[in-house]
ChimeraX commands (.cxc) that place a marker at each C-alpha (Angstrom):
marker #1 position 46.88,146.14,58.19 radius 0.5
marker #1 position 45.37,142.57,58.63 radius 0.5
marker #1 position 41.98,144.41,58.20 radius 0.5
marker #1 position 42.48,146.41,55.34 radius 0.5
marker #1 position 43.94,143.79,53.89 radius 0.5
marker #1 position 40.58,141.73,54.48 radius 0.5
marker #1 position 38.62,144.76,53.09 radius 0.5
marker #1 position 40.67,144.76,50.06 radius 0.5
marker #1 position 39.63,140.89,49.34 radius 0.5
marker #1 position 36.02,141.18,49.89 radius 0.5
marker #1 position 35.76,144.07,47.99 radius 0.5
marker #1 position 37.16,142.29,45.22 radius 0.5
marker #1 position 34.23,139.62,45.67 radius 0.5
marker #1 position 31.89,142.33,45.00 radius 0.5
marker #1 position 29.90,143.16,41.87 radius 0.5
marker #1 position 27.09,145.31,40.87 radius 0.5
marker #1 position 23.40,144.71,41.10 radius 0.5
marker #1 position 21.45,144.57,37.76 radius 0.5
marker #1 position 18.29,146.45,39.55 radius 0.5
marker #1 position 16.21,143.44,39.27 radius 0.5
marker #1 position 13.42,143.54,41.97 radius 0.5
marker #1 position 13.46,141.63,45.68 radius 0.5
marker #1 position 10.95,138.45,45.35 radius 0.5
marker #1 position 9.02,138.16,48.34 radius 0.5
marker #1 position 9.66,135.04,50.57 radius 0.5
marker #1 position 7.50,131.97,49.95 radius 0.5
marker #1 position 6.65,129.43,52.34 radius 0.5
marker #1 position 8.03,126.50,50.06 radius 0.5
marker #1 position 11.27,128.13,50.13 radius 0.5
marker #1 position 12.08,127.88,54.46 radius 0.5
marker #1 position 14.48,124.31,53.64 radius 0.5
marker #1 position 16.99,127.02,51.56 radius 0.5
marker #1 position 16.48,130.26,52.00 radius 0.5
marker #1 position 17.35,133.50,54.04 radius 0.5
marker #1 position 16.28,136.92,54.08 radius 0.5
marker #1 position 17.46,139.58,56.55 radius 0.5
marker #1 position 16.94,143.22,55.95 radius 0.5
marker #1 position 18.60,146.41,57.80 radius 0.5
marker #1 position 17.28,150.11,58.30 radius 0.5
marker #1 position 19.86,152.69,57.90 radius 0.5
marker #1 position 19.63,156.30,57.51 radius 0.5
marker #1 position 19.65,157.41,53.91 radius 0.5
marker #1 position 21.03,161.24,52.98 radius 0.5
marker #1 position 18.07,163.04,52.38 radius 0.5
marker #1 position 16.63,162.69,56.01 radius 0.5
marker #1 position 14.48,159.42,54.98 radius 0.5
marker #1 position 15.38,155.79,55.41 radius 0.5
marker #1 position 17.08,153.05,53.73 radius 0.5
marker #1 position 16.09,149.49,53.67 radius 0.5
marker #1 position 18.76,146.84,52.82 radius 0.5
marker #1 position 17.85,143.41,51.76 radius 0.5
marker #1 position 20.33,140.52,52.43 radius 0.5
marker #1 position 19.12,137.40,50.12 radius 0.5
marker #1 position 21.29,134.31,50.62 radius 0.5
marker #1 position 20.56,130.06,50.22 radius 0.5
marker #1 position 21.92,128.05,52.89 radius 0.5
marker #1 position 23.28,124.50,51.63 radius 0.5
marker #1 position 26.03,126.48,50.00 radius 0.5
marker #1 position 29.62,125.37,49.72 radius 0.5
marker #1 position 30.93,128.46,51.23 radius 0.5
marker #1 position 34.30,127.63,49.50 radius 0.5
marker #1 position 32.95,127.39,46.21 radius 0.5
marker #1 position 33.19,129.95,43.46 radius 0.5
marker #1 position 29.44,129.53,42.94 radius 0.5
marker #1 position 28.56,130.53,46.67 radius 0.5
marker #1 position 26.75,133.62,46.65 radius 0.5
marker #1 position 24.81,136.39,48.50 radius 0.5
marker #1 position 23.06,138.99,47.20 radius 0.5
marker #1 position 22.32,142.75,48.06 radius 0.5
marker #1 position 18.96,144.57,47.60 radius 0.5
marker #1 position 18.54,148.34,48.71 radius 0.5
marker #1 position 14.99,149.52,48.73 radius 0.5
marker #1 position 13.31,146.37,46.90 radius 0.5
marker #1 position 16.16,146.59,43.90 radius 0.5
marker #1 position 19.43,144.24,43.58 radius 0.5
marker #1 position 21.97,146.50,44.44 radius 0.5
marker #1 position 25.12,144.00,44.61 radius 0.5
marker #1 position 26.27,140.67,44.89 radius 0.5
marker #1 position 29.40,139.01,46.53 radius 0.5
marker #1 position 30.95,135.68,47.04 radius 0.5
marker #1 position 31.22,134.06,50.23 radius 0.5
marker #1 position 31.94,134.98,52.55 radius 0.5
marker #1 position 30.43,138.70,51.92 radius 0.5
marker #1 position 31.21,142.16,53.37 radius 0.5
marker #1 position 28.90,144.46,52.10 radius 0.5
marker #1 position 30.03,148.48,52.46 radius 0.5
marker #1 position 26.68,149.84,53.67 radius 0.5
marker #1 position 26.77,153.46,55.44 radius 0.5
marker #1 position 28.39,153.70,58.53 radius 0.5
marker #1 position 29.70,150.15,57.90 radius 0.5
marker #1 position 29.45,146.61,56.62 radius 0.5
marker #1 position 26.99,144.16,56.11 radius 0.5
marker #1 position 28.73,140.82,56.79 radius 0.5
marker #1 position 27.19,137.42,55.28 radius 0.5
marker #1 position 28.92,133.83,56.30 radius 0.5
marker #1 position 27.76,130.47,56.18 radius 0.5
marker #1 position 28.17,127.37,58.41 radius 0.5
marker #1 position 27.60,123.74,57.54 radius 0.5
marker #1 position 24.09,124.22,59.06 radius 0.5
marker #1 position 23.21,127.54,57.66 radius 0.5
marker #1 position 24.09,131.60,58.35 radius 0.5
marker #1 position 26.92,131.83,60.91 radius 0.5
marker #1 position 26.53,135.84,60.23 radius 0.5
marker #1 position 24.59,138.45,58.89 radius 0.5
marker #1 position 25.63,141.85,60.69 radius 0.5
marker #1 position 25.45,144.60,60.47 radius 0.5
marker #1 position 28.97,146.23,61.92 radius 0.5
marker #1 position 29.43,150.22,62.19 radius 0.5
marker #1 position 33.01,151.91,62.16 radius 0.5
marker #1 position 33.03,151.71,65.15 radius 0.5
marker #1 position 32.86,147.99,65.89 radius 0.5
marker #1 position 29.44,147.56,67.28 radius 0.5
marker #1 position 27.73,144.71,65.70 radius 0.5
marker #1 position 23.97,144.62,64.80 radius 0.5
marker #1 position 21.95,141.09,63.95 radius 0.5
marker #1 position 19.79,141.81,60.54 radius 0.5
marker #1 position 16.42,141.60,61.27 radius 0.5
marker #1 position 15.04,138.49,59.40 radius 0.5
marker #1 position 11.36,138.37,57.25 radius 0.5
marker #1 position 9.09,137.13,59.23 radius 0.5
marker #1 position 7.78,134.26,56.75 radius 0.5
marker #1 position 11.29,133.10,56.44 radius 0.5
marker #1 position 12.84,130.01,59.30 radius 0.5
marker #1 position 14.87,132.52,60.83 radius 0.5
marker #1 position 12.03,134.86,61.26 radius 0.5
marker #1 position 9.88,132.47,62.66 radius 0.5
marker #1 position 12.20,131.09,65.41 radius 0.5
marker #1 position 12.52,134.67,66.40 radius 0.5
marker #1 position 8.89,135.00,66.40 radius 0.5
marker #1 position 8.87,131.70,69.18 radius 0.5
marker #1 position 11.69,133.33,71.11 radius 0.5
marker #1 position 9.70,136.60,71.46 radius 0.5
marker #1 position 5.86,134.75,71.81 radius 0.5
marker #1 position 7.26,131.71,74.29 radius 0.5
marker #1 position 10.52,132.98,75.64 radius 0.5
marker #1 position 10.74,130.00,78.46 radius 0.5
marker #1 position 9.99,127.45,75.51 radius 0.5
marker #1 position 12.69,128.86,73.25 radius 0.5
marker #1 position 15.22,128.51,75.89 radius 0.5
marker #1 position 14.28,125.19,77.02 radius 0.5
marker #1 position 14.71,124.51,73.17 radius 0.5
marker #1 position 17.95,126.26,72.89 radius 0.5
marker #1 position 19.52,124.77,75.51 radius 0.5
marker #1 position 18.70,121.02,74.30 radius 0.5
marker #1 position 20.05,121.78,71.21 radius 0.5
marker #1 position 23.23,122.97,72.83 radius 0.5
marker #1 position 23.60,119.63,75.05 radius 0.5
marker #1 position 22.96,117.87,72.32 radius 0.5
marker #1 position 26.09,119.14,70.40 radius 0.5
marker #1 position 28.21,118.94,73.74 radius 0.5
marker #1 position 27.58,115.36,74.36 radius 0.5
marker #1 position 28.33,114.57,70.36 radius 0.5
marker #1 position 31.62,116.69,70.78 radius 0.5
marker #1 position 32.32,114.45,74.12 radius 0.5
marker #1 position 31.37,111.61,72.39 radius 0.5
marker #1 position 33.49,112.02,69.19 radius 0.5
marker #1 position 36.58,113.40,70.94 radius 0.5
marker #1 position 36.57,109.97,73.23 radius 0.5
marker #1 position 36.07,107.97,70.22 radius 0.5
marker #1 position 38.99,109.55,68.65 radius 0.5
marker #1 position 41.15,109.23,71.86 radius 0.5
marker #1 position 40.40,105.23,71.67 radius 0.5
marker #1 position 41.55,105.41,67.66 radius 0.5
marker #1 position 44.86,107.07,68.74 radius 0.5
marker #1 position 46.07,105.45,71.73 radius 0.5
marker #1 position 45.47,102.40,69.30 radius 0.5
marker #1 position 48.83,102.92,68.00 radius 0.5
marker #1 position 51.63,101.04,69.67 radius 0.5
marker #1 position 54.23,104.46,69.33 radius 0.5
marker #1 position 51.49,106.49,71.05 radius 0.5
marker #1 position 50.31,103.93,73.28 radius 0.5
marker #1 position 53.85,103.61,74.81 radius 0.5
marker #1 position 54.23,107.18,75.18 radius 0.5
marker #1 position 50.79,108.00,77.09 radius 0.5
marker #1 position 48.99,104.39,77.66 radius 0.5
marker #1 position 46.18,103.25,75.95 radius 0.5
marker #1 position 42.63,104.84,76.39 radius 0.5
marker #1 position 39.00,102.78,76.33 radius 0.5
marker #1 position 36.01,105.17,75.54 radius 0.5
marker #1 position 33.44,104.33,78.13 radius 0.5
marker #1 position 30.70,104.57,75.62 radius 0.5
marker #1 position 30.60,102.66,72.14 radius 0.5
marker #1 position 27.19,103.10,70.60 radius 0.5
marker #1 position 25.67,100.76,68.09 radius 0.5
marker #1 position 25.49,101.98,64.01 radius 0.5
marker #1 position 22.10,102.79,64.57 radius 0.5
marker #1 position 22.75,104.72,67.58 radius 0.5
marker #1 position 25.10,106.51,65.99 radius 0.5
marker #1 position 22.74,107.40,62.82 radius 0.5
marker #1 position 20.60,108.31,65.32 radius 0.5
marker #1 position 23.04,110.86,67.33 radius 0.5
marker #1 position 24.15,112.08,63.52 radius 0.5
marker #1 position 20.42,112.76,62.98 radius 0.5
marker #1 position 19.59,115.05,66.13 radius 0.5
marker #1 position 22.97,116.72,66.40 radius 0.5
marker #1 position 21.81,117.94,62.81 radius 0.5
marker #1 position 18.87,118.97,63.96 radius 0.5
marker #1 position 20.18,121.01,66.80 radius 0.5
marker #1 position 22.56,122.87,64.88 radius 0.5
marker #1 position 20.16,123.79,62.10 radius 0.5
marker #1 position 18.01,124.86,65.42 radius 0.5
marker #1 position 21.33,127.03,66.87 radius 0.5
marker #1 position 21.73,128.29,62.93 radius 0.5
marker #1 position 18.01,129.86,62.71 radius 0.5
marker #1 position 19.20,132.00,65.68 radius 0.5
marker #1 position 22.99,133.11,64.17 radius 0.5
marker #1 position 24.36,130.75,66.99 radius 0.5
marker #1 position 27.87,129.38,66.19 radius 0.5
marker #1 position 30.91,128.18,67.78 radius 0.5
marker #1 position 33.75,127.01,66.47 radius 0.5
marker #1 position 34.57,124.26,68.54 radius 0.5
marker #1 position 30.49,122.48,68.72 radius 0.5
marker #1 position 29.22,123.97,65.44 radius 0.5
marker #1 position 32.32,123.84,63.39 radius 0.5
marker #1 position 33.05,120.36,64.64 radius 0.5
marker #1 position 29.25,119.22,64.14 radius 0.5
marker #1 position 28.82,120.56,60.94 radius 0.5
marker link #1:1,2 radius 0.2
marker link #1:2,3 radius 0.2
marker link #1:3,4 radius 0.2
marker link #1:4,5 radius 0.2
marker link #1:5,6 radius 0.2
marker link #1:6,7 radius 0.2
marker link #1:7,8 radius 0.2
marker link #1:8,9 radius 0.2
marker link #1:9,10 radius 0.2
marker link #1:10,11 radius 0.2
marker link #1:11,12 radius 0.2
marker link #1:12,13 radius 0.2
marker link #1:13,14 radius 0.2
marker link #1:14,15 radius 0.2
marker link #1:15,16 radius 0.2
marker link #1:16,17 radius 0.2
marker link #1:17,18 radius 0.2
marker link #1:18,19 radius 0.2
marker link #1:19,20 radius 0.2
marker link #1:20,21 radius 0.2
marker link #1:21,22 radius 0.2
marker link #1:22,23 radius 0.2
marker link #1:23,24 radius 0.2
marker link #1:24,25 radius 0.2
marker link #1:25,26 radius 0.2
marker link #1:26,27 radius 0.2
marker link #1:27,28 radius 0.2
marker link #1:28,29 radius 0.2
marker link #1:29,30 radius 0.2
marker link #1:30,31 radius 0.2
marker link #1:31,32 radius 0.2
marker link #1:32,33 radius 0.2
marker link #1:33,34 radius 0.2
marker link #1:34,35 radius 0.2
marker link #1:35,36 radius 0.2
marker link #1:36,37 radius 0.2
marker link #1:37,38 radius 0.2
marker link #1:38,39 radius 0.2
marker link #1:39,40 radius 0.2
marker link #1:40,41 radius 0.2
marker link #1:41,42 radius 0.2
marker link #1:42,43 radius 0.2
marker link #1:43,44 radius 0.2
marker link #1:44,45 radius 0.2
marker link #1:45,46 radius 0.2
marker link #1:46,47 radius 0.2
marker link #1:47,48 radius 0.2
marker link #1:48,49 radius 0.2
marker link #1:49,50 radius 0.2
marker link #1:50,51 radius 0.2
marker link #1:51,52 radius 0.2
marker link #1:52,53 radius 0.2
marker link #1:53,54 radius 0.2
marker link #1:54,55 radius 0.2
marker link #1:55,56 radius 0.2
marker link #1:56,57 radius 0.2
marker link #1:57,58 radius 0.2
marker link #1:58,59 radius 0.2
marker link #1:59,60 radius 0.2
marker link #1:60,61 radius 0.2
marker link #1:61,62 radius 0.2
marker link #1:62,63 radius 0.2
marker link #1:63,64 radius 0.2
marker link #1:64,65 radius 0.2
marker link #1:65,66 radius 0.2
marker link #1:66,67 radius 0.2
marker link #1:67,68 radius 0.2
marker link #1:68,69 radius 0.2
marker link #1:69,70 radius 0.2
marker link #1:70,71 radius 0.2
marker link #1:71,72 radius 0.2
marker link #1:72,73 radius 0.2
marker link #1:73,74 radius 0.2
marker link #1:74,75 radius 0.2
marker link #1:75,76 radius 0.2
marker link #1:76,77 radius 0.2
marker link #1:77,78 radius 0.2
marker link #1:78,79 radius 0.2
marker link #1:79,80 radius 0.2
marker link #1:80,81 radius 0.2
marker link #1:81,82 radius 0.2
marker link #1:82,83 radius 0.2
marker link #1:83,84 radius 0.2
marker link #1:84,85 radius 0.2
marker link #1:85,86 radius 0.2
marker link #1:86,87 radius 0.2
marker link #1:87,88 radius 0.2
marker link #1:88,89 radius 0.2
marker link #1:89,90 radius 0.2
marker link #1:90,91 radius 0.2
marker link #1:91,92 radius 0.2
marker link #1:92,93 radius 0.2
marker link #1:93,94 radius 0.2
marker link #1:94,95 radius 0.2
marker link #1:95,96 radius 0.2
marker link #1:96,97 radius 0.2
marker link #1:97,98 radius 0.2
marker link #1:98,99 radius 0.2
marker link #1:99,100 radius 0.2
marker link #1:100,101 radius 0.2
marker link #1:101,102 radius 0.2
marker link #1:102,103 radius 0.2
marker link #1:103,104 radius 0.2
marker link #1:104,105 radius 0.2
marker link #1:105,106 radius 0.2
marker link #1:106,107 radius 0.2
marker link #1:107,108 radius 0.2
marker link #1:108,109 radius 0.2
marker link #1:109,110 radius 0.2
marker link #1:110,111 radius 0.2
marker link #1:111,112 radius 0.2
marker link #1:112,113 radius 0.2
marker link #1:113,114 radius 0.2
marker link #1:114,115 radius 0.2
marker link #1:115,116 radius 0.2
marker link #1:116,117 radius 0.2
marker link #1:117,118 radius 0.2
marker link #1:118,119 radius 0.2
marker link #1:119,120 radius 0.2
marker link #1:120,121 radius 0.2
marker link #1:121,122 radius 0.2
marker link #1:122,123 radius 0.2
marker link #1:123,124 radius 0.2
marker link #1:124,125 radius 0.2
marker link #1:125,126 radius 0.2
marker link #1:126,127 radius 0.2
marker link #1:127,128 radius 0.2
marker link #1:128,129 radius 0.2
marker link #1:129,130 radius 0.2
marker link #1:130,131 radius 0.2
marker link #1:131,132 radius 0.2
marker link #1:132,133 radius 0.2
marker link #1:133,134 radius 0.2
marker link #1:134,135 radius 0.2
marker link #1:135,136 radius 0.2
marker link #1:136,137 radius 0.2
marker link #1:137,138 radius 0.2
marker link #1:138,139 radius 0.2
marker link #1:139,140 radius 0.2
marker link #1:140,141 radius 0.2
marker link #1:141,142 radius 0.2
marker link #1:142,143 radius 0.2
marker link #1:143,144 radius 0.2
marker link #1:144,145 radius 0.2
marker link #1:145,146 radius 0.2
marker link #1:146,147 radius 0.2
marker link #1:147,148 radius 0.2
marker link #1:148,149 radius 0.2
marker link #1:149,150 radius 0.2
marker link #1:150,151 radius 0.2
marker link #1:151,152 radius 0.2
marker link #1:152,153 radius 0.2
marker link #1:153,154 radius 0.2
marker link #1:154,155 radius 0.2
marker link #1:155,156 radius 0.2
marker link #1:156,157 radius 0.2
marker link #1:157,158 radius 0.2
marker link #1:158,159 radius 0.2
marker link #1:159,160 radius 0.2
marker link #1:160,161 radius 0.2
marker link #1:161,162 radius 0.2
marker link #1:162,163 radius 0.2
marker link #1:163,164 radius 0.2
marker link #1:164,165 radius 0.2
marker link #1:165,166 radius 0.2
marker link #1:166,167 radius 0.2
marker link #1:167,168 radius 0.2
marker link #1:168,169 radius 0.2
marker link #1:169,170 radius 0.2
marker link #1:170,171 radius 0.2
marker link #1:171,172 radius 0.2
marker link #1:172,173 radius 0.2
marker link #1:173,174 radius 0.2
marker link #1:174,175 radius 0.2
marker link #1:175,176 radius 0.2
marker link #1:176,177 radius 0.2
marker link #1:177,178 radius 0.2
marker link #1:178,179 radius 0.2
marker link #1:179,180 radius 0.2
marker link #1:180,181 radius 0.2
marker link #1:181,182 radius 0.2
marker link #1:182,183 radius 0.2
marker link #1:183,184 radius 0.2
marker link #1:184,185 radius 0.2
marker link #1:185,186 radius 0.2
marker link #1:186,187 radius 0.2
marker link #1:187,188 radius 0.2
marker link #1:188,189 radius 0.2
marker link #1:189,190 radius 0.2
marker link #1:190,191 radius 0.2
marker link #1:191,192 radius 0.2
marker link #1:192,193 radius 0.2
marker link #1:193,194 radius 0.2
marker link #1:194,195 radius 0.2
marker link #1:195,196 radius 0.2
marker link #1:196,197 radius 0.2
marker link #1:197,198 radius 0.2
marker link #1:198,199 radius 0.2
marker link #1:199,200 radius 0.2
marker link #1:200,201 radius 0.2
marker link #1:201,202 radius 0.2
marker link #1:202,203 radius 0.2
marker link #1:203,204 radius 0.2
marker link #1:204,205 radius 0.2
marker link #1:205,206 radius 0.2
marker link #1:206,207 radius 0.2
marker link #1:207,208 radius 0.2
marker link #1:208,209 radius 0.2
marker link #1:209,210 radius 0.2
marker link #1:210,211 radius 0.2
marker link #1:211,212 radius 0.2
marker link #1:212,213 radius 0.2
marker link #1:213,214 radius 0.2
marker link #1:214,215 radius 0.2
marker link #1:215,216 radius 0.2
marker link #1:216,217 radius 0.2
view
């Protein structure tokens, strides 16, 4: 029920494409945009190519945010945010995360889920291209990227910890708690700076979790 109810909502998100053709990715548009596309069998024996075209920076609980369909180079539909897309076989699911995509599967009937491939010109594509070329280096990089987050998540939580146990009717009840660390503003605006970085860097691979990425971003 819970999922046909969900069905029923992004469906009503949905509205038709005007036809209008697929622009190609350009290199001045990496800071904001993504572009995924997905082979699926069409009916007469041939192939379909789906498009997914989608900014990042979007307020994902806005009106405004949107993602956009294209089947074979044409606009085909367009949906708020978050999107699910009825594609054959299944749906073509679009989200966004404070640092960019959080999704953009492809997930049959069946349940099996599918990353879209991205173009190869765009950020996403070109991580991917690193991961495949220097496989060692991407996972060096991937794994900075996800201490980075874990040590701002340790950092924050002890912070808030300190800020708590500052009050006299919680004190009483559990003692009083001293964060071992207490960086400087400017090492702070420095930890804000990279912990951006990395999850922009987890985001160009459809990495998310709720508890480092959704508390990061």
């Amino acid at each position: 029920m819970f999922e046909e109810m969900r069905s029923r909502r992004a469906a009503r998100r949905i509205t038709p494409g005007d036809g209008r053709p697929l622009k190609r990715f350009r290199w001045w548009q990496l800071p904001y945009r993504s572009l995924f596309y997905l082979r699926l069998p069409g009916g007469g024996g041939g192939a379909g190519v789906y498009a997914v075209d989608v900014k990042r920076g979007q307020d994902q609980t806005s009106s405004t945010a949107k993602a956009d369909l294209y089947l074979d180079g044409r606009h085909h539909a367009r949906s708020r945010l978050p999107a699910a897309f009825p594609v054959p076989g299944g749906t073509v699911e679009v989200r966004l995360s404070g640092f960019g995509l959080r999704r953009c599967h492809y997930v049959t009937t069946k349940g099996t889920e599918h990353l879209l491939v991205p173009d190869t010109a765009s950020a996403e594509g070109r991580r991917a291209h690193l991961d495949r070329a220097h496989p060692v280096l991407s996972g060096g990089i991937g794994t900075v990227s996800l201490t980075v987050l874990v040590v701002a998540l340790v950092m924050l939580v002890a912070q808030l910890a300190e800020k708590i146990t500052e009050v006299a009717v919680v004190a009483e009840r559990v003692g009083a708690f001293t964060s071992p660390v207490h960086p400087s503003f400017w090492a702070n605006v420095v930890l804000t700076a990279v912990t951006l970085v990395a999850g922009t860097e987890r985001a160009l691979r459809l990495r998310y979790s709720r508890l480092l990425d959704g508390t990061a971003g």
